[in-house]
C-alpha positions in Angstrom: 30.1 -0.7 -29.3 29.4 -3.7 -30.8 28.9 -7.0 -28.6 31.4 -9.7 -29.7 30.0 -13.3 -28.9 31.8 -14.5 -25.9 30.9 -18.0 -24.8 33.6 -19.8 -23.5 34.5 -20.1 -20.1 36.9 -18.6 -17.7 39.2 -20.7 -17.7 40.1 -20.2 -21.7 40.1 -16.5 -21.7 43.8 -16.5 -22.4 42.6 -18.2 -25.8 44.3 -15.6 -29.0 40.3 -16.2 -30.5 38.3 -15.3 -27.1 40.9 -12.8 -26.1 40.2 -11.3 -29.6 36.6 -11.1 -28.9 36.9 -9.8 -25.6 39.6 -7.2 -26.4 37.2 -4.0 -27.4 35.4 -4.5 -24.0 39.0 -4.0 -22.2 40.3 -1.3 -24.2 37.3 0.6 -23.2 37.3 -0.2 -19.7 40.9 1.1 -20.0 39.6 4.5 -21.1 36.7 4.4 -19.0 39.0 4.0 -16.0 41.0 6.6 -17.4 38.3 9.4 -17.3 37.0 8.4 -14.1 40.2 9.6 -12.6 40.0 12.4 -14.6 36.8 13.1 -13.3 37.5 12.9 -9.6 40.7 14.8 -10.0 38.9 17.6 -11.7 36.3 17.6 -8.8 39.1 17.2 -6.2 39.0 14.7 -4.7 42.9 12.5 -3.5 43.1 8.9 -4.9 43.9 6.4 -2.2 44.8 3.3 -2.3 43.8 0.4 1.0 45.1 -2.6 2.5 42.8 -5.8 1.0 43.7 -7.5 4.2 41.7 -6.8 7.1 40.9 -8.0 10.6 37.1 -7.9 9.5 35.9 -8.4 6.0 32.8 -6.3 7.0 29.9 -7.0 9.0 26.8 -7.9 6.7 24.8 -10.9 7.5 24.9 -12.3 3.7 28.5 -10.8 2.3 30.8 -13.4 2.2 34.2 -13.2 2.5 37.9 -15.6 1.8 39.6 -15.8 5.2 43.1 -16.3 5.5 45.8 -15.9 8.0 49.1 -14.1 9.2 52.0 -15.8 10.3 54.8 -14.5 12.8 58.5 -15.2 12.8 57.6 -16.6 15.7 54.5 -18.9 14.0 52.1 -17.5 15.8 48.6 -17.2 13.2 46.4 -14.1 13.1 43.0 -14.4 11.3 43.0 -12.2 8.4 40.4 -11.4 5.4 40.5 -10.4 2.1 38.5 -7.6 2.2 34.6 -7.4 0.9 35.0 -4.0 0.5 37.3 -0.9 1.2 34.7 1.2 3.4 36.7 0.4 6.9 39.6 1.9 5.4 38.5 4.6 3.9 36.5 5.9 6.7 39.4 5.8 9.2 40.9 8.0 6.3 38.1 10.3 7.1 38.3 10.3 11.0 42.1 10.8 10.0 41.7 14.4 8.1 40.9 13.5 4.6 38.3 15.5 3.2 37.1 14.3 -0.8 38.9 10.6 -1.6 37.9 7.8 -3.7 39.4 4.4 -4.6 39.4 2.4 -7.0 39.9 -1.3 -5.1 40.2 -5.5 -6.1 37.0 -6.9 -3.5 36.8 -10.6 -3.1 33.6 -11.8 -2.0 32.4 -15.7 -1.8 29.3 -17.5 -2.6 29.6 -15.1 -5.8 29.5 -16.2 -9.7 27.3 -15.5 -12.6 26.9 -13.0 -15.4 26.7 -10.4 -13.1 29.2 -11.8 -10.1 32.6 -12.4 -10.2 34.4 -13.7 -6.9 37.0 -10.6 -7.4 36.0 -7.7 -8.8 36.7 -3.9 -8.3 34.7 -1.6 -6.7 34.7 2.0 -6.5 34.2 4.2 -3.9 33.8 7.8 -3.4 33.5 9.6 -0.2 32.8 13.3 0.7 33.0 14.7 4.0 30.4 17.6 5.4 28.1 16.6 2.4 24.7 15.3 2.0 23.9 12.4 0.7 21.9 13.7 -2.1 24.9 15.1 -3.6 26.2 11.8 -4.3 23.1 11.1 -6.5 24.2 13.9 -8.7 28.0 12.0 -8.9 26.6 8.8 -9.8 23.9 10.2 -12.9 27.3 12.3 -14.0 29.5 8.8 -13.7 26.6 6.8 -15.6 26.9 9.4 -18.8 30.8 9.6 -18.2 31.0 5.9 -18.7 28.6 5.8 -21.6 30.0 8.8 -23.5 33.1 7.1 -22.9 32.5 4.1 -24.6 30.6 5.9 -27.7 27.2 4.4 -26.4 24.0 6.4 -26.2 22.0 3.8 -24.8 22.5 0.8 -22.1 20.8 -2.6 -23.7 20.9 -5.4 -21.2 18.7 -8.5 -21.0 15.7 -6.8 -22.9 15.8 -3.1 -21.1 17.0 -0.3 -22.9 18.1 2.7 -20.6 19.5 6.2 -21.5 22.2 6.8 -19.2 22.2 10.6 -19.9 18.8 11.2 -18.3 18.0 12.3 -15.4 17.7 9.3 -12.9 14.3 9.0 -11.4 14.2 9.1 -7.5 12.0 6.8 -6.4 11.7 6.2 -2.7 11.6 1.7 -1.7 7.9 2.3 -0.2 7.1 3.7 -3.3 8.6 1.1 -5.4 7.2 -1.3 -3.3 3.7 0.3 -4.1 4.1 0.4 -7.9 6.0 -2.5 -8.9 4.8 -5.2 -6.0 1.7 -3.2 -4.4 3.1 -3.9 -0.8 2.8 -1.3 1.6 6.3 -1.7 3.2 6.0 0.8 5.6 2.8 -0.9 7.0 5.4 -2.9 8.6 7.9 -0.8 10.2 7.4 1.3 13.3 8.0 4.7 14.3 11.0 3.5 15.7 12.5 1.3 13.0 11.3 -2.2 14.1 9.7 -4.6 11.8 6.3 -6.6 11.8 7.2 -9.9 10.1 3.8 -11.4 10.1 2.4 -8.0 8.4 5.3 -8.4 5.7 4.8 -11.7 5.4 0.4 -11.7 4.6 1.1 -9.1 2.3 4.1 -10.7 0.2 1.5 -14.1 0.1 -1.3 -11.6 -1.2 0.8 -10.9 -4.0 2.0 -14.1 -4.7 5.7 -14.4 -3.4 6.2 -17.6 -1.7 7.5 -17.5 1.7 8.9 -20.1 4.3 8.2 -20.5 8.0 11.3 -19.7 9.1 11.8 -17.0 6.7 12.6 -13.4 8.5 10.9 -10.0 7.9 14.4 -9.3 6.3 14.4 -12.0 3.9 10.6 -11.6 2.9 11.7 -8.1 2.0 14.7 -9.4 0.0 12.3 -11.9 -1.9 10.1 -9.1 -3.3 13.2 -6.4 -3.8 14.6 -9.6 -6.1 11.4 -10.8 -7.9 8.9 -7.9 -8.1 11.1 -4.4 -8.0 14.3 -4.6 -9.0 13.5 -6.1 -12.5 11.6 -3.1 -13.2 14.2 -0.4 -12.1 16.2 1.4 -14.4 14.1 0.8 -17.8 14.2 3.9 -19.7 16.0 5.7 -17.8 18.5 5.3 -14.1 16.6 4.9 -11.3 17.6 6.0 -7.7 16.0 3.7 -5.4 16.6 5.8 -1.8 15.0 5.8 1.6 15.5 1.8 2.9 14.0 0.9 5.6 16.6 1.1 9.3 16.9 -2.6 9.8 18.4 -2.4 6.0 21.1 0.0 6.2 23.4 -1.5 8.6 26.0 1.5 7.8 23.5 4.6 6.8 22.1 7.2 9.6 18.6 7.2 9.8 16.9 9.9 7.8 15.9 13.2 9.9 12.4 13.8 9.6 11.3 9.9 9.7 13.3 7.4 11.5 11.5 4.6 9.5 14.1 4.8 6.8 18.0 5.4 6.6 19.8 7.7 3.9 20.7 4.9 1.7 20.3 4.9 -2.1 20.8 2.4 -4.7 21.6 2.7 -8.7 19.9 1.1 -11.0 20.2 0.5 -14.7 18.7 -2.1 -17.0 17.7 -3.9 -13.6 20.9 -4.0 -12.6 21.7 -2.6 -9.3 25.3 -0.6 -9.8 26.0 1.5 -6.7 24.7 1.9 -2.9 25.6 5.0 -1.3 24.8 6.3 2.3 24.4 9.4 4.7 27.3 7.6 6.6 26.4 6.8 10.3 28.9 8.1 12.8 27.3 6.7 16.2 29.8 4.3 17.4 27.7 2.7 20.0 25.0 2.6 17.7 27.4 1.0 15.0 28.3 -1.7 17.1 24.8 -2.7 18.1 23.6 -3.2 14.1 26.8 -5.1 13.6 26.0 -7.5 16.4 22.4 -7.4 14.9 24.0 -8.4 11.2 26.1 -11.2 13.5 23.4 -13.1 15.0 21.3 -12.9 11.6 24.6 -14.2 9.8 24.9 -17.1 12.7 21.6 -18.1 12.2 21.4 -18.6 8.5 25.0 -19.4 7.5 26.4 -20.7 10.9 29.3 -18.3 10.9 30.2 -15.0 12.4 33.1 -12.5 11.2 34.7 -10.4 13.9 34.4 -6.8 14.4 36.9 -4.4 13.8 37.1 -1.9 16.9 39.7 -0.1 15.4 37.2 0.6 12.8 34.6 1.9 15.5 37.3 3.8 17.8 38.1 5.6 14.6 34.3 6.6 14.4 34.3 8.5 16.9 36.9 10.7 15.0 34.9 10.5 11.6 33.2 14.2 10.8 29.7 13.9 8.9 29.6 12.5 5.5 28.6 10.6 2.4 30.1 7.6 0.7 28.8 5.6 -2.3 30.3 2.4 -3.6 30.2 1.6 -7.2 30.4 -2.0 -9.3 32.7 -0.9 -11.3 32.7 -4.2 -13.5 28.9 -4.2 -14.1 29.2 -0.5 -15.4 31.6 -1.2 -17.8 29.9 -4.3 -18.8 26.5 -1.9 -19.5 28.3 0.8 -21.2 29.8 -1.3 -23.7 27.5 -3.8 -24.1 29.0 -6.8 -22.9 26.5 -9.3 -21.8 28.5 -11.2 -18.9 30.7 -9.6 -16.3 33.8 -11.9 -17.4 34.2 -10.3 -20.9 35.2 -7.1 -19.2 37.8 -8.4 -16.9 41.4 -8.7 -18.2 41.9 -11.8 -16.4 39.1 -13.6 -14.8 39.3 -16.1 -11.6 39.2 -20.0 -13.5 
């Protein structure tokens, strides 16, 4: 599909002549959205469909959410959030019996706007009980051609990169990419049991040239070289699986069996563009609640703010059977597949 020039802002998009030009990207993301749902029916899995408002937006140190509130009859105000994403919901779906859902959700999530961020955007996410995480890989290389096919694209083309979404993705564990793209030995910094080294993160990151601050954490050094060294070289030529983060990174993911180091979490990449994060989903309530408190204070001491934590959400994971969930930007997919070059032009009605 050809790429329409689309330069005015948001708050003009209901203009006939930049409607005009955004038009092909929307009909596509139409169809696209249409054979997704084909897809997941024919794999059988049960649409479902989640409450936005929550009592907890999630519990990430740097995911931002819009608060609100609920009012009785009575006046009385309950803090409420729109939510960052509908993983909560969905696993209480699980701990509740159901076995293969996905959803197809409006997130809201603050402090976000560019090319690639919108402040409300949809996300998808998929979730399969009493599988592996690996299996979800396989979904998200057969979603990336879906898309593609769909639009009548054989090649993603963003900012330089050229990708071929019908390959097979390469699966390339973080200490590796670490390795090639930054040469940082990551796990030179972790310990058997998960803990980080900040000062060993920190000599290695200045050896290679990334700047870093006194007061910086061994959490944001590895941010900085995820954001300048690796991730612009993931995904070129063909999808990229970047799997195996370190613990402290995978505030939702169970640590993988045979090293402790590193959680079952994956990323997708295309183009340098991260699309999806999927985990082996952790079930260990107690152990739940003591990385949430752990996101908490980080969030408290960089942003001054704290969001509550839902205890519904960890009673019900104590019900929640083994299984793997991936969570997909749906926007930023479409945006690849039919070569759009900012997330606005393939969203029917963007926030002014």
């Amino acid at each position: 599909m050809s790429s329409p020039s689309t330069t005015a802002p948001s708050a003009s998009w209901w203009r006939a002549d930049v409607h005009q030009d955004r038009r092909p990207f929307l009909l596509a993301r139409n169809r696209i959205t249409k054979a997704f749902r084909a897809w997941f029916d024919a794999q059988g899995f049960e649409e479902v469909e989640t409450a936005a408002l929550q009592v907890s937006p999630g519990a990430e140190a740097h995911l931002h959410a819009f608060a609100t509130e609920a009012l009785t009859t009575a006046g009385e105000v309950s803090p409420l959030y729109l939510h960052t994403s509908p993983e909560f919901a969905c696993k209480k779906l699980l701990a509740a019996g159901e076995e293969k859902i996905f959803s197809l959700s409006k997130v809201w999530r603050n402090r976000e706007r560019g090319p690639l961020h919108h402040p409300e955007f949809t996300m998808l996410e998929w979730y399969r009980a009493r599988a592996p995480y690996q299996v979800l890989m396989d979904d998200c290389a057969a979603l990336l051609a879906l898309a593609a096919e769909t639009a009548g694209t054989r090649r993603f083309d963003f900012r330089g990169m050229i990708c071929d979404p019908f390959a097979t993705p390469e699966r390339l564990t973080v200490a590796q990419a670490f390795s090639r793209h930054a040469g940082v030995d990551l796990l030179a910094s972790v310990a058997a049991d998960g803990t980080t080294d900040r000062d060993a993160l920190a000599a290695a990151a200045r050896d290679v040239g990334i700047r870093v601050a006194e007061d910086d954490g061994w959490a944001d050094v590895f941010s900085r070289i995820i954001v300048e060294k690796v991730e612009p070289r993931l995904g070129e030529g063909r999808p990229t699986i970047l799997c195996e983060y370190p613990i402290s990174e995978a505030a939702l993911a169970r640590p993988k069996a045979d090293d402790p180091r590193v959680a079952e979490r994956f990323e997708l990449y295309a183009c340098g563009v991260e699309l999806a994060n999927a985990f082996g989903e952790l079930t260990d309530a107690a152990e739940q609640r003591r990385r949430f408190e752990i996101e908490m204070d980080e969030k408290a001491r960089v942003y001054g703010e704290r969001h509550p934590i839902d205890e519904d959400f960890l009673a019900a994971l104590e019900h929640m059977p083994e299984a793997s969930g991936s969570a997909l930007g749906f926007d930023r997919l479409v945006l690849l597949a039919t070569g759009a070059r900012r997330i606005e032009d393939v969203l029917w009605t963007p926030v002014a």
